[in-house]
C-alpha positions as CSV (number, residue, x, y, z in Angstrom):
1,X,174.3,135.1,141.1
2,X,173.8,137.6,143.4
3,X,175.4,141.2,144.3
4,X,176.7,142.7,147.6
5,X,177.4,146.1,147.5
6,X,178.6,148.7,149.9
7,X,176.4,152.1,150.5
8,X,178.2,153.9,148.0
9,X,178.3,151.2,145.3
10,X,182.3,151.7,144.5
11,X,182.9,148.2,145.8
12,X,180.7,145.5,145.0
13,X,181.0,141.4,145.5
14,X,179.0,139.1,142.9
15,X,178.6,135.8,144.7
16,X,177.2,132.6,142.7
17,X,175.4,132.3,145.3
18,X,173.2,133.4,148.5
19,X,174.5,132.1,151.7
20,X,172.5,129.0,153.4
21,X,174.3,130.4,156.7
22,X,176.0,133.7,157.9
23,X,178.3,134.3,160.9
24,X,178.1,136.7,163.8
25,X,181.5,136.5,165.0
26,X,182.4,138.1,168.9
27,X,185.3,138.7,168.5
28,X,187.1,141.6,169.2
29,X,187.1,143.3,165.4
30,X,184.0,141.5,164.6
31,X,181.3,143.1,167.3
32,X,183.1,146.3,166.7
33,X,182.0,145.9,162.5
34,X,179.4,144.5,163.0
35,X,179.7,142.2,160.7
36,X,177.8,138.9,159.5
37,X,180.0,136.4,157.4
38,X,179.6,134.9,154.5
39,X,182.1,132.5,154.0
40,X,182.9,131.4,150.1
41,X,186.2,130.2,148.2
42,X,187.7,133.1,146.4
43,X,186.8,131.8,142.9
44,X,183.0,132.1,144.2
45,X,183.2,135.8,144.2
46,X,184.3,138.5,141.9
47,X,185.1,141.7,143.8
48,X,184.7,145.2,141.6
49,X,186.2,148.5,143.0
50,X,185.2,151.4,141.0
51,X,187.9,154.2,140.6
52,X,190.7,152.3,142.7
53,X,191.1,149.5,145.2
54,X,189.6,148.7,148.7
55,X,191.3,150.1,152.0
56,X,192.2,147.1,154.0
57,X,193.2,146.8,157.8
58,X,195.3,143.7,159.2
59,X,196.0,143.1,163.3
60,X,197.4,140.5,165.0
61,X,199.5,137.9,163.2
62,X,198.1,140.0,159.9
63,X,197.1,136.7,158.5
64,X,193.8,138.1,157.2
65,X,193.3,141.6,155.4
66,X,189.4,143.2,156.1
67,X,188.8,145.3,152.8
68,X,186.3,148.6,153.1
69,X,185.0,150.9,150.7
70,X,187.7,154.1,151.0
71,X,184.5,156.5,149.9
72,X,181.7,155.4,152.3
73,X,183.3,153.1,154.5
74,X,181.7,150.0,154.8
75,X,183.8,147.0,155.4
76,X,183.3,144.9,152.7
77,X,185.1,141.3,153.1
78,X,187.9,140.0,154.1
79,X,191.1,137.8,152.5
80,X,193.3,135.9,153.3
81,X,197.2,137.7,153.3
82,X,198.7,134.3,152.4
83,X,197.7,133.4,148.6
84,X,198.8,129.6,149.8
85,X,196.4,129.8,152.6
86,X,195.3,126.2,153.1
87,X,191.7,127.4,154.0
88,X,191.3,128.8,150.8
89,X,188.1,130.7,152.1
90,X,187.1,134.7,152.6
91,X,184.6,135.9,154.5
92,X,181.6,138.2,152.9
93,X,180.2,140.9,154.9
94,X,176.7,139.3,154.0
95,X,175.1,143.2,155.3
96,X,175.9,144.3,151.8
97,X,173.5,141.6,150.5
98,X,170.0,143.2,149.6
99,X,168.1,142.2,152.7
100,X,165.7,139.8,151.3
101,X,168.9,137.7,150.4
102,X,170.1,137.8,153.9
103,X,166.7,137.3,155.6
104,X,166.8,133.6,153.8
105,X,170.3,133.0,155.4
106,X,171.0,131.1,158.9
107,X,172.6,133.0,161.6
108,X,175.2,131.5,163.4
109,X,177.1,132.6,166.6
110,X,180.3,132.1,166.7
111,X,182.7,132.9,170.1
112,X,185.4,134.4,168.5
113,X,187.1,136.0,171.5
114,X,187.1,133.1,174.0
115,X,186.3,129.3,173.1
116,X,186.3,129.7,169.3
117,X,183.1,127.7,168.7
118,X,180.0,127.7,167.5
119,X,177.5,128.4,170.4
120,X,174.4,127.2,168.6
């Protein structure tokens, strides 16, 4: 098990486990985050919010809600907006990890914002 947690600490993630490989996505939200992605069923992770709930932003076809902390900031993950979504996956904002986690982890590059493939 291991614990993600935004600057603050309100909202934190406990993953069963450390990512093998993380995502840095181009695309147009994702380079503006700065995000790396962790990508785990929702059953894998149990998301705490201390005092409240996350803030969350949708765009697009607002198939996908990103969550952030509404005291610090930091976004945190993101869900799908469709419970039935046959992907059944979220992504983990694997920069909350404690960095000796995320230095073990495989970074990826992913063209979000043209070809939509992997570029390694």
């Amino acid at each position: 098990m291991v614990t993600a947690t935004c600057h603050c600490g309100r909202v934190s993630l406990e993953l069963e486990t450390a990512p093998e490989k993380v995502t840095q996505c181009n695309c147009s939200i994702c380079r503006r985050y700065g995000t790396l992605c962790a990508y785990y069923r929702p059953s894998q992770v149990r998301v705490t919010v201390k005092d409240g709930k996350t803030d969350t932003y949708m765009w697009g076809d607002k198939s996908i809600a990103f969550h952030r902390c509404p005291e610090c900031g930091c976004v945190t993950h993101w869900t799908a907006v469709d419970p039935a979504d046959p992907h059944d996956r979220m992504g983990v904002n694997a920069r909350m990890l404690p960095p000796e986690v995320l230095v073990e982890a495989q970074v990826r590059h992913f063209d979000g914002a043209v070809t939509w493939k992997y570029l390694d």
